[in-house]
N, C-alpha and C positions, 0 to 999 in steps of 0.2 A: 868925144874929143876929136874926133873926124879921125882916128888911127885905123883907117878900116877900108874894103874893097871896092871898087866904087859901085859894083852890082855884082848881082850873084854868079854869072858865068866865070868872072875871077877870084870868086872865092868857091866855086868848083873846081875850078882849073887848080887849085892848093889843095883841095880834096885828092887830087888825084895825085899831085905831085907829092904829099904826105904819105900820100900809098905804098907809090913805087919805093918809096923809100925807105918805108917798114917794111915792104915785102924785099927788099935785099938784105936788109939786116938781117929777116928771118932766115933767107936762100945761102947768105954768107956764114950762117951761125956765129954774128958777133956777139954773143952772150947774150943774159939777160936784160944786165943792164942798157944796155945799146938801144937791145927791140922795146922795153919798155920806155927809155926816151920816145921815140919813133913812133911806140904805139900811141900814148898821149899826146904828139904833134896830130897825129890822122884823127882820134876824137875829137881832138879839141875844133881838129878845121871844119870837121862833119856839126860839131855843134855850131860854128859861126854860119855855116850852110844855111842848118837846120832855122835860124833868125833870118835867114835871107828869104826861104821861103814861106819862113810864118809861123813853124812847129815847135813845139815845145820837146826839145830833145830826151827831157829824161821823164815825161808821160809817155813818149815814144818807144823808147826803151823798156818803161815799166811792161806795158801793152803790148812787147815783142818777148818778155821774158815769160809771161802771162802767158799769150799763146801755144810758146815753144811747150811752154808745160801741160796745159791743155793737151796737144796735141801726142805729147809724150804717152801722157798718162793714156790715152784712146789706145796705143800701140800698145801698152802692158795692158790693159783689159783685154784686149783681141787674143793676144798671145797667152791669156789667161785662161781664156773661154775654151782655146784647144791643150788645155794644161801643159802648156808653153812656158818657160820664165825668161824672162829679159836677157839672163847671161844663157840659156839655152841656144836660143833666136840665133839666126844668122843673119848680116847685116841687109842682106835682099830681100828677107823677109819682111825684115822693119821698115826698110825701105820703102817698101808693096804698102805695108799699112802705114806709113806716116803720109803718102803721096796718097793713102785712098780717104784718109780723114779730111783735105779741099780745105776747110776753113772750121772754125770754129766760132759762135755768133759770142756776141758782148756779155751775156749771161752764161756765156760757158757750156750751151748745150751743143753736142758733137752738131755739125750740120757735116755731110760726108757722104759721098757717092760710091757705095759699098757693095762689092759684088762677093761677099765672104760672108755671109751670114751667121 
């Protein structure tokens, strides 16, 4: 319907500005309500982005929740293996192993530059 940005540097420049503006609501604690207006302005602009440059916003997301979990679950094996548990842990610990897990491949096998054996 042409209701739209004419290229994507000005529909980043709303990414950003969507930000700033949830990240005050959060800094100001205007309630929930407020930040959750705010926060669905900043998704929604990231998903108009995301068409700008070609992605498919919520394969993106799926495949970024997918990760994080991957990557979690590696930190409670590790902390496993030295009969550790997750609320044991301290947060520099997890830290150490969620930064030494690097990446994770498409089939879910660790790929990871591990000096903790």
């Amino acid at each position: 319907m042409g209701f739209e940005f004419p290229d994507r540097d000005e529909a980043w420049g709303k990414v950003q500005e969507e930000l700033e503006e949830f990240r005050e609501t959060v800094t100001a604690d205007e309630g929930p309500e407020r930040q959750h207006e705010e926060l669905g302005d900043l998704l929604f602009a990231l998903v108009n982005y995301a068409r700008y440059a070609g992605l498919n916003p919520e394969n993106a997301l799926r495949d970024g929740v997918d990760s994080f979990t991957d990557r979690f679950q590696h930190v409670e094996r590790r902390l496993a293996g030295r009969g550790v548990s997750i609320n044991e842990a301290d947060l520099a610990e997890m830290r150490r192993l969620w930064a030494d897990t690097n990446e994770v491949d498409t089939n879910g096998a660790e790929a990871r530059k591990s000096t903790d054996a």
